[in-house]
TORNUZA-346979 format. One record per atom (N, C-alpha, C): x, y, z; residue number from 1; residue in three letters. Coordinates in pm, whole numbers, plus 50000, padded with zeros to 5 digits. Example, Ala and Ser with C-alpha at 12.3 -4.5 7.8 and 13.67 -1.06 7.14 Angstrom:
<pt><X>51319</X><Y>49431</Y><Z>50780</Z><k>1</k><r>ALA</r></pt>
<pt><X>51230</X><Y>49550</Y><Z>50780</Z><k>1</k><r>ALA</r></pt>
<pt><X>51320</X><Y>49670</Y><Z>50780</Z><k>1</k><r>ALA</r></pt>
<pt><X>51285</X><Y>49775</Y><Z>50708</Z><k>2</k><r>SER</r></pt>
<pt><X>51367</X><Y>49894</Y><Z>50714</Z><k>2</k><r>SER</r></pt>
<pt><X>51290</X><Y>50003</Y><Z>50787</Z><k>2</k><r>SER</r></pt>
//
This chain:
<pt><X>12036</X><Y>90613</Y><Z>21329</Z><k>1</k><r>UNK</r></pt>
<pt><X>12126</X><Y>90654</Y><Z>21224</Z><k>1</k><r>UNK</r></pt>
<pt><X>12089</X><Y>90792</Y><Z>21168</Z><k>1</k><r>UNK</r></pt>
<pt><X>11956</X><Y>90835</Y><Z>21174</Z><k>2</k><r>UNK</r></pt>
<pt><X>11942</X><Y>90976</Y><Z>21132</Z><k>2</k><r>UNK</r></pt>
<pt><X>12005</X><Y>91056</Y><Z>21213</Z><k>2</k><r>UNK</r></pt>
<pt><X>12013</X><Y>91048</Y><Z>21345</Z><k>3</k><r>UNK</r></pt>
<pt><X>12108</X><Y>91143</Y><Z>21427</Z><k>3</k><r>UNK</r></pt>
<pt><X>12231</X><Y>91152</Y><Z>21383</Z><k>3</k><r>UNK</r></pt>
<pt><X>12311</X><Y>91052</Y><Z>21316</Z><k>4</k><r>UNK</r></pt>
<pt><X>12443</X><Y>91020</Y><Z>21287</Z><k>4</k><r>UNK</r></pt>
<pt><X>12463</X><Y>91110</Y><Z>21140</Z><k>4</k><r>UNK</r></pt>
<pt><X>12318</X><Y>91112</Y><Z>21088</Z><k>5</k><r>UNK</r></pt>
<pt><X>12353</X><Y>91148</Y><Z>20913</Z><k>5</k><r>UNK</r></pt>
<pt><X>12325</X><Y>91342</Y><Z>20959</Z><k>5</k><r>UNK</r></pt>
<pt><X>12229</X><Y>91341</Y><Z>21023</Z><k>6</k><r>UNK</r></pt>
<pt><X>12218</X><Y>91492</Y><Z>21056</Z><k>6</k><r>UNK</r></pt>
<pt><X>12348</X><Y>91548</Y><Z>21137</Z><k>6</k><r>UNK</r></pt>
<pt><X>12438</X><Y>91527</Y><Z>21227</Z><k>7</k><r>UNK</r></pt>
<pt><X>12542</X><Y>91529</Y><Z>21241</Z><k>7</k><r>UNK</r></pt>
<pt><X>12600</X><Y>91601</Y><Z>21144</Z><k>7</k><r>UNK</r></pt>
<pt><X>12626</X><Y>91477</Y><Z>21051</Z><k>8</k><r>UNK</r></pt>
<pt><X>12792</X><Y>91469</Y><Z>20984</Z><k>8</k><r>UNK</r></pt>
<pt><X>12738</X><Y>91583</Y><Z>20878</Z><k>8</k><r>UNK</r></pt>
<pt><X>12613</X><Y>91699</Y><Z>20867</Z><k>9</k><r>UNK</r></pt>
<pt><X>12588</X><Y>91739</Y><Z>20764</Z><k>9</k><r>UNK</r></pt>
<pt><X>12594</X><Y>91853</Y><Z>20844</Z><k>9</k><r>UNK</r></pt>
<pt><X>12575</X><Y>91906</Y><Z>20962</Z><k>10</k><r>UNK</r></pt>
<pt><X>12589</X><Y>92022</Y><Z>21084</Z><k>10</k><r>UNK</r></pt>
<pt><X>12727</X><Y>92027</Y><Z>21118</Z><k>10</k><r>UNK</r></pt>
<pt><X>12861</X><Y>91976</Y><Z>21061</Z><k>11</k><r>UNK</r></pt>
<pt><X>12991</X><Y>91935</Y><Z>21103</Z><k>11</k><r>UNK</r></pt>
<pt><X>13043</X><Y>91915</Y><Z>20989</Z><k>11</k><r>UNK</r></pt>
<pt><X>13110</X><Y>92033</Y><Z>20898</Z><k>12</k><r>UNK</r></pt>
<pt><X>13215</X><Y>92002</Y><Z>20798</Z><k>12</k><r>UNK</r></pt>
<pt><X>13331</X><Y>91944</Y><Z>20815</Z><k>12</k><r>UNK</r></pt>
<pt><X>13358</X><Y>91910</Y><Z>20918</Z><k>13</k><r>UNK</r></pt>
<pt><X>13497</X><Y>91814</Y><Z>20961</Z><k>13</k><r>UNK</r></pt>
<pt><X>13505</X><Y>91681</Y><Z>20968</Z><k>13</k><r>UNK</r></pt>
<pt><X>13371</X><Y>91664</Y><Z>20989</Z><k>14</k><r>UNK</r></pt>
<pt><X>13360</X><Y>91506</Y><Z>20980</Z><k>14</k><r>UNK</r></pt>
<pt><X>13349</X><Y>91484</Y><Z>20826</Z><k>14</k><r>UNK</r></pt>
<pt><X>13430</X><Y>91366</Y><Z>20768</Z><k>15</k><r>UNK</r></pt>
<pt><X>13429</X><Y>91343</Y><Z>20624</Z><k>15</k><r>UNK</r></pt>
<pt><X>13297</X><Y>91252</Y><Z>20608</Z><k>15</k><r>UNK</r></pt>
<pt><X>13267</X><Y>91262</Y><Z>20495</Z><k>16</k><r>UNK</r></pt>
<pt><X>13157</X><Y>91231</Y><Z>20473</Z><k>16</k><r>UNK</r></pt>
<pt><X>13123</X><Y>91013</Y><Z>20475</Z><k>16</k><r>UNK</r></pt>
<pt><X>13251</X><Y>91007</Y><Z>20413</Z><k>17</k><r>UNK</r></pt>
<pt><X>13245</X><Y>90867</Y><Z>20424</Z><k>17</k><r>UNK</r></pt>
<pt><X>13244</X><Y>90817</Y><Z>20539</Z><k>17</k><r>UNK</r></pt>
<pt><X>13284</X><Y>90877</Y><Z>20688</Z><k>18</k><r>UNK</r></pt>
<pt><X>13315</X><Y>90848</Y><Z>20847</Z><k>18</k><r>UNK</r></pt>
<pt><X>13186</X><Y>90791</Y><Z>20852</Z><k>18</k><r>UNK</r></pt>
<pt><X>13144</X><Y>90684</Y><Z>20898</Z><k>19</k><r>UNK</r></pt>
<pt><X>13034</X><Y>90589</Y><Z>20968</Z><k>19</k><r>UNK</r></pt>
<pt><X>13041</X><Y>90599</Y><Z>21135</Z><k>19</k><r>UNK</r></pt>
<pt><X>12940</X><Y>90537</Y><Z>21203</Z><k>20</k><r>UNK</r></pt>
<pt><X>12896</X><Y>90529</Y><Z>21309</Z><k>20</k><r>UNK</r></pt>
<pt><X>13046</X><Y>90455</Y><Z>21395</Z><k>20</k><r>UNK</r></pt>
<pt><X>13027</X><Y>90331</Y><Z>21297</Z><k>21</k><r>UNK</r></pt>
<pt><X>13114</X><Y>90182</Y><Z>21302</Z><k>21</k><r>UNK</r></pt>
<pt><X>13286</X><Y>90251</Y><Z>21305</Z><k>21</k><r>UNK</r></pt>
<pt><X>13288</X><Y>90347</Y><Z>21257</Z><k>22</k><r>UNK</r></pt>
<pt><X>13479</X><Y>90384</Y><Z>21238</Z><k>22</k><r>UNK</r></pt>
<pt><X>13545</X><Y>90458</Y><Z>21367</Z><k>22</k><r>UNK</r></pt>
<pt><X>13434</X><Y>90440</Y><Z>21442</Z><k>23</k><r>UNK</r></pt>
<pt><X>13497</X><Y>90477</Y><Z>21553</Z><k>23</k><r>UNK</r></pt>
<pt><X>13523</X><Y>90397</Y><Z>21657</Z><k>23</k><r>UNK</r></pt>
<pt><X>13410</X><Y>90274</Y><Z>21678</Z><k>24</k><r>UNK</r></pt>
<pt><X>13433</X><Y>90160</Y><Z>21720</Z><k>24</k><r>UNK</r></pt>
<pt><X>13599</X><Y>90063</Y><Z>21666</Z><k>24</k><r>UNK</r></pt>
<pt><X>13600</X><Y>90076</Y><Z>21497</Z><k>25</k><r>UNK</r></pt>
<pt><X>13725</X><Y>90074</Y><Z>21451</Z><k>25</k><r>UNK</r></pt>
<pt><X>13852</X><Y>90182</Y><Z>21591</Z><k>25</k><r>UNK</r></pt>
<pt><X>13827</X><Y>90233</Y><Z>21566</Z><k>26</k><r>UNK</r></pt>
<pt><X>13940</X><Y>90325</Y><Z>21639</Z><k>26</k><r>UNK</r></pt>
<pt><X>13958</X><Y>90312</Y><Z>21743</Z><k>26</k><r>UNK</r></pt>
<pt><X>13845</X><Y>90280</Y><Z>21816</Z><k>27</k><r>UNK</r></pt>
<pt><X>13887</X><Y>90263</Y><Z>21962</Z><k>27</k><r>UNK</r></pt>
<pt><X>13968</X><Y>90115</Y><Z>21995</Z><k>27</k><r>UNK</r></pt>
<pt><X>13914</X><Y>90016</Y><Z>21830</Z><k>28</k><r>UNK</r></pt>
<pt><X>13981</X><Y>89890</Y><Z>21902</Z><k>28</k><r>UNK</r></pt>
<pt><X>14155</X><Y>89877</Y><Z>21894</Z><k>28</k><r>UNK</r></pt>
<pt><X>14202</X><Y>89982</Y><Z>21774</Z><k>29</k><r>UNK</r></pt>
<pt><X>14278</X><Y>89990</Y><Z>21758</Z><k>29</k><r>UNK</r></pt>
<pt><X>14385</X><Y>90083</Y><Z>21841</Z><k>29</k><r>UNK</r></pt>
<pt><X>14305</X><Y>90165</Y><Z>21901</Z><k>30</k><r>UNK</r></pt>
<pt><X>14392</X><Y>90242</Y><Z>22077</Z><k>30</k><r>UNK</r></pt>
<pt><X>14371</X><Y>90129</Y><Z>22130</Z><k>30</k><r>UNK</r></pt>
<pt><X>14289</X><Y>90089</Y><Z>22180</Z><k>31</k><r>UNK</r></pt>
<pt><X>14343</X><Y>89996</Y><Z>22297</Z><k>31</k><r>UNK</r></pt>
<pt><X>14460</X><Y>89866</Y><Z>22231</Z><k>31</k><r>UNK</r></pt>
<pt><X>14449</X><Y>89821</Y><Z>22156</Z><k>32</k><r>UNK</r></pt>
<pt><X>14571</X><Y>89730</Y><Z>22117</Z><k>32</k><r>UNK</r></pt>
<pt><X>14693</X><Y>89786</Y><Z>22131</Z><k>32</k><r>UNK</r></pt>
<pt><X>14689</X><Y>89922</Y><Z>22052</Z><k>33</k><r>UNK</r></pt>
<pt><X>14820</X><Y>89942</Y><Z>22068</Z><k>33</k><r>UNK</r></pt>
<pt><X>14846</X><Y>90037</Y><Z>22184</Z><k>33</k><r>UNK</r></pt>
<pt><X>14772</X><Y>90053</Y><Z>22306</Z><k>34</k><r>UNK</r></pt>
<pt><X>14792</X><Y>90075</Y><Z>22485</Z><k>34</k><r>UNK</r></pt>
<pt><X>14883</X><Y>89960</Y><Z>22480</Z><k>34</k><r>UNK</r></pt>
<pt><X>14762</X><Y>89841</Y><Z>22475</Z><k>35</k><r>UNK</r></pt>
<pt><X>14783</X><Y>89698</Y><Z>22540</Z><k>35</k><r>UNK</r></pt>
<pt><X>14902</X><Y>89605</Y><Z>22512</Z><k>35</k><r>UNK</r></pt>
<pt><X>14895</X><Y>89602</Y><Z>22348</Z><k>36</k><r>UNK</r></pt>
<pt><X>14941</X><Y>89512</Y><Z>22272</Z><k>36</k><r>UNK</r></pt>
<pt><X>14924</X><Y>89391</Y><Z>22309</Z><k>36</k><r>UNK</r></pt>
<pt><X>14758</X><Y>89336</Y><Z>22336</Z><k>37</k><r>UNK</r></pt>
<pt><X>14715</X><Y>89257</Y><Z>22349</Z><k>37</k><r>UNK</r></pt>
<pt><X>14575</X><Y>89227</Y><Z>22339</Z><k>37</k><r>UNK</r></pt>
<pt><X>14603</X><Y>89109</Y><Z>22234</Z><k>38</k><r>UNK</r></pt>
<pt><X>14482</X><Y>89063</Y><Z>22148</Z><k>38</k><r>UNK</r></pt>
<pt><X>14354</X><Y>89039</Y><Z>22179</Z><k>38</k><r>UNK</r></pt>
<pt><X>14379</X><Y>88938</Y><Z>22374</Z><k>39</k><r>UNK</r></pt>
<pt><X>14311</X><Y>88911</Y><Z>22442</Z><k>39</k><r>UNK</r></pt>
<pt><X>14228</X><Y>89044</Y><Z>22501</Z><k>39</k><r>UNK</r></pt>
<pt><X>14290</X><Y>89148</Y><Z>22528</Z><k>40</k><r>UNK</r></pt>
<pt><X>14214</X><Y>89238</Y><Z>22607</Z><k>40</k><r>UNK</r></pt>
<pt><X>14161</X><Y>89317</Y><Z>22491</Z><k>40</k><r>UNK</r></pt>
<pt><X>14183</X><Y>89342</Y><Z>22407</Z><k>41</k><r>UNK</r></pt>
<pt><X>14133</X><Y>89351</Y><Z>22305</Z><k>41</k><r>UNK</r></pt>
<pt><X>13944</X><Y>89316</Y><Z>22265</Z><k>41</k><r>UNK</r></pt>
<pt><X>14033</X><Y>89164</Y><Z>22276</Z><k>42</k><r>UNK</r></pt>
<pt><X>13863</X><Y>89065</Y><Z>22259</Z><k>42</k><r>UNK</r></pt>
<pt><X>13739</X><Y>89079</Y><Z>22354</Z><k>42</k><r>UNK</r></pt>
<pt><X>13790</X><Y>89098</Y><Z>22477</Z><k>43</k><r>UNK</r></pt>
<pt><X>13708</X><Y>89169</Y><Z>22619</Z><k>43</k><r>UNK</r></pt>
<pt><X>13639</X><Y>89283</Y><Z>22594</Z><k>43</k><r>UNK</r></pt>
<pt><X>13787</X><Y>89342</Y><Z>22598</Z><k>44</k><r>UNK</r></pt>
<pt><X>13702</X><Y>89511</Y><Z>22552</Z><k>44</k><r>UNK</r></pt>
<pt><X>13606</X><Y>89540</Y><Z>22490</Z><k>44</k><r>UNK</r></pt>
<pt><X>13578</X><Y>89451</Y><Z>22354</Z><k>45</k><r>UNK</r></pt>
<pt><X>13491</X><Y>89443</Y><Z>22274</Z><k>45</k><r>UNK</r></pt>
<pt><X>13382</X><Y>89386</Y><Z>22237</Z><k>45</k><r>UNK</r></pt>
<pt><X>13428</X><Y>89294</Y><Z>22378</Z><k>46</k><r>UNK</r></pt>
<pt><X>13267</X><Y>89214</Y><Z>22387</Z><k>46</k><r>UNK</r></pt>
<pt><X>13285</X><Y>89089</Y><Z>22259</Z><k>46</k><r>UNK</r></pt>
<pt><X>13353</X><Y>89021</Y><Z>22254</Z><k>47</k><r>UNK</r></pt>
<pt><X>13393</X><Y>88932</Y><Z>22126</Z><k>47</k><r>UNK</r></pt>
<pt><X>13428</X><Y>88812</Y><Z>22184</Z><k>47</k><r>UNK</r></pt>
<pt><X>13334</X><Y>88694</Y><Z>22129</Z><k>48</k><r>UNK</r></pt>
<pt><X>13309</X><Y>88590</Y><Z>22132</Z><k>48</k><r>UNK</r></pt>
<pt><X>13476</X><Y>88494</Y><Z>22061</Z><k>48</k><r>UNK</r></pt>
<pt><X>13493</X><Y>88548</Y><Z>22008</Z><k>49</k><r>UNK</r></pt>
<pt><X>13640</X><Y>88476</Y><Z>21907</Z><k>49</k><r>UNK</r></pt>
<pt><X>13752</X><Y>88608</Y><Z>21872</Z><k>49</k><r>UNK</r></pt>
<pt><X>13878</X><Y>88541</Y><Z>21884</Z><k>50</k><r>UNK</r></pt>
<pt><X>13980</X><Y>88646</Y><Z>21831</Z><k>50</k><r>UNK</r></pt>
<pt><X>13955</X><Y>88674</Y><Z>21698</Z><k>50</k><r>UNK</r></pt>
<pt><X>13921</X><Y>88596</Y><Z>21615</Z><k>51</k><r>UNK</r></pt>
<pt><X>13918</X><Y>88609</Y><Z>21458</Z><k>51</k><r>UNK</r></pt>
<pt><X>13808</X><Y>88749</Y><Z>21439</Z><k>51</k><r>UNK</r></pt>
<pt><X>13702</X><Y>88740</Y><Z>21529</Z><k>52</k><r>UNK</r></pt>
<pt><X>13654</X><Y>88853</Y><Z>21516</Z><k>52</k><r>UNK</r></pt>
<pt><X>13721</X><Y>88997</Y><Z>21569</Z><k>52</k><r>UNK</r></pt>
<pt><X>13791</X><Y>89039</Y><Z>21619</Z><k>53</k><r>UNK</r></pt>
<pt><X>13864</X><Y>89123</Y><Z>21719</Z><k>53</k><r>UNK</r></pt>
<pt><X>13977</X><Y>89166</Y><Z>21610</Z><k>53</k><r>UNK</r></pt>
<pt><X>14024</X><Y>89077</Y><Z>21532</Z><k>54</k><r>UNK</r></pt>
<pt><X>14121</X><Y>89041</Y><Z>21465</Z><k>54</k><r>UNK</r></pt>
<pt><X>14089</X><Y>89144</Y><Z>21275</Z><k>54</k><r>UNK</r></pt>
<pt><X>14008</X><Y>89123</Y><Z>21262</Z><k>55</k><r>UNK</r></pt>
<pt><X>13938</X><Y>89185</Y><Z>21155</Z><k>55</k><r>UNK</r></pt>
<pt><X>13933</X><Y>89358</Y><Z>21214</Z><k>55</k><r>UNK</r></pt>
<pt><X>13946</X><Y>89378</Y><Z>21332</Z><k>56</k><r>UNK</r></pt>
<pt><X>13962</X><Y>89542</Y><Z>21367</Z><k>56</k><r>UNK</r></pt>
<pt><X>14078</X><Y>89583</Y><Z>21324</Z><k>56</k><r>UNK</r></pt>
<pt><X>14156</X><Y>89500</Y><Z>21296</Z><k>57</k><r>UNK</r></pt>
<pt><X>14340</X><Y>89544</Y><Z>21352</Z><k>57</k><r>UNK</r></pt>
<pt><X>14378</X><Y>89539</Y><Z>21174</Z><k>57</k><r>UNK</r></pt>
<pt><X>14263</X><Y>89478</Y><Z>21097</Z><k>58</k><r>UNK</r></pt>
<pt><X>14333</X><Y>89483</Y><Z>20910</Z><k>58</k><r>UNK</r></pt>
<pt><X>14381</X><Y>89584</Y><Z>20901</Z><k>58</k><r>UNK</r></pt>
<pt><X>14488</X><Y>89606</Y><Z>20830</Z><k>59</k><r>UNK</r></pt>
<pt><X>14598</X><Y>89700</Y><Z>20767</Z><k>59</k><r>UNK</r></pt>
<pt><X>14674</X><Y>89799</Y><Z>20884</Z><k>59</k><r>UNK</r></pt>
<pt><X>14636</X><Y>89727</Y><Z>20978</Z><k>60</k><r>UNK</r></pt>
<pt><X>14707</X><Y>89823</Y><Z>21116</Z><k>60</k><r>UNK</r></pt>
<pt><X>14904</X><Y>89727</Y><Z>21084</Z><k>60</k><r>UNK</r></pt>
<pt><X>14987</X><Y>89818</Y><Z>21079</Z><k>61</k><r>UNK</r></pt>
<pt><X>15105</X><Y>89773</Y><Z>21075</Z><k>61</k><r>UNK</r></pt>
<pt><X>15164</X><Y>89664</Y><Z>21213</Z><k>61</k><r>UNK</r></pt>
<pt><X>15176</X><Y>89590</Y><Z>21223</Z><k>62</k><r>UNK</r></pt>
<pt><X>15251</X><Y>89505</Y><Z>21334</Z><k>62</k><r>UNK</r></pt>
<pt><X>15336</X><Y>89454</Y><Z>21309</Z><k>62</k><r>UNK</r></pt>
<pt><X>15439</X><Y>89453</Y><Z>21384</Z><k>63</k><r>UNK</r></pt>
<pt><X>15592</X><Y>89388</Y><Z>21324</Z><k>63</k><r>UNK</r></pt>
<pt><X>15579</X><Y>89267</Y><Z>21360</Z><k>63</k><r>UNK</r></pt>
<pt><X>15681</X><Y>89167</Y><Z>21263</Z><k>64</k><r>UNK</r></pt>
<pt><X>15686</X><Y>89054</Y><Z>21254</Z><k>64</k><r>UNK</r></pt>
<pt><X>15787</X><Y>89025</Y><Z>21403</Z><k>64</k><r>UNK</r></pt>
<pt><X>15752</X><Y>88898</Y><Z>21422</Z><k>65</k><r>UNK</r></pt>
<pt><X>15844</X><Y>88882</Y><Z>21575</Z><k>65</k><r>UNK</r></pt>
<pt><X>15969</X><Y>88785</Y><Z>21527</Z><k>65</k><r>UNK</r></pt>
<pt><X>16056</X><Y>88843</Y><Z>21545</Z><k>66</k><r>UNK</r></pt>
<pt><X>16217</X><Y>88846</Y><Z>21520</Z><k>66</k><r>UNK</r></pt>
<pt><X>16286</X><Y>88671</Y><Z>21644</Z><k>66</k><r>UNK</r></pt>
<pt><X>16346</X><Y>88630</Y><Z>21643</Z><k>67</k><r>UNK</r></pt>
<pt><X>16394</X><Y>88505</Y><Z>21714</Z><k>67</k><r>UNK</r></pt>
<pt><X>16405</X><Y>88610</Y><Z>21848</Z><k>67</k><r>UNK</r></pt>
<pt><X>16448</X><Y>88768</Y><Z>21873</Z><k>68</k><r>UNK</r></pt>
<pt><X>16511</X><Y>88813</Y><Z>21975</Z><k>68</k><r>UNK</r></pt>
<pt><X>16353</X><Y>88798</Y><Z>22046</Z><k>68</k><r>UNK</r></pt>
<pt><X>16266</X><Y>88798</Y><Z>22008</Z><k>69</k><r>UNK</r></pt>
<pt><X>16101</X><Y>88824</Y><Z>22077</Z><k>69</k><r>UNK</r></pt>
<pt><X>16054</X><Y>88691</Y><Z>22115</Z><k>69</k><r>UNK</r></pt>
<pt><X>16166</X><Y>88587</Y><Z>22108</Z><k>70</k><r>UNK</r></pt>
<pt><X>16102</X><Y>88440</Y><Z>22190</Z><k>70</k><r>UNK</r></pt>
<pt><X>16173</X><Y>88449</Y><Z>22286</Z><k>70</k><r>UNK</r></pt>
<pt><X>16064</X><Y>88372</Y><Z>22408</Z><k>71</k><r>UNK</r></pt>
<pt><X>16149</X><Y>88338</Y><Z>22511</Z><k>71</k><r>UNK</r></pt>
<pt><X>16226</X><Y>88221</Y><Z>22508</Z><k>71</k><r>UNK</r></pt>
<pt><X>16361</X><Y>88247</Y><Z>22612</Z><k>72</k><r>UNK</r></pt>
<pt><X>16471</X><Y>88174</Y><Z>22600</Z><k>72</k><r>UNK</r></pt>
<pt><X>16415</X><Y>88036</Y><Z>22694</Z><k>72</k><r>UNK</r></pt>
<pt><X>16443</X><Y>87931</Y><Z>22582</Z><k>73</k><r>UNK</r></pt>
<pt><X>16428</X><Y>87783</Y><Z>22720</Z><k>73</k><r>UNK</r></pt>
<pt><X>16533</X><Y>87715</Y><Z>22788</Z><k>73</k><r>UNK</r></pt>
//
C-alpha cells in the first residue's frame, strides 16, 4: 500500500479518495456491462457466491425487466 499512497501523491489526477480496491470496483462493473452477466461476472472475480459479486454492481443503474424480457411458453 505504500506504493499505492506514493503514487497517488506523484499523480495529481488521481483523486485522492481513489483506493487500490476502486478499480477492482471498475473492472467488475465493465465486464457486466460487456457481459450482462452475473455469472461471468462471479468467475471473473474469483467469487465463491453471487451475493458477493453482487455488492460490486451497488448503485450501478439496471433496468427493471418489463413482461416483453420473459420468455414466451
Amino acid at each position: 500500500m505504500l506504493l499505492w499512497r506514493r503514487f497517488k501523491r506523484f499523480n495529481p489526477d488521481v483523486i485522492a479518495t481513489t483506493t487500490i480496491y476502486s478499480f477492482r470496483h471498475s473492472g467488475a462493473i465493465d465486464i457486466f456491462k460487456r457481459t450482462g452477466s452475473i455469472t461471468k461476472l462471479q468467475k471473473a472475480m474469483g467469487h465463491s457466491s453471487i451475493n458477493v459479486s453482487l455488492t460490486y454492481l451497488r448503485g450501478l443503474e439496471i433496468p427493471e425487466l418489463t413482461e416483453n424480457d420473459m420468455p414466451v411458453v
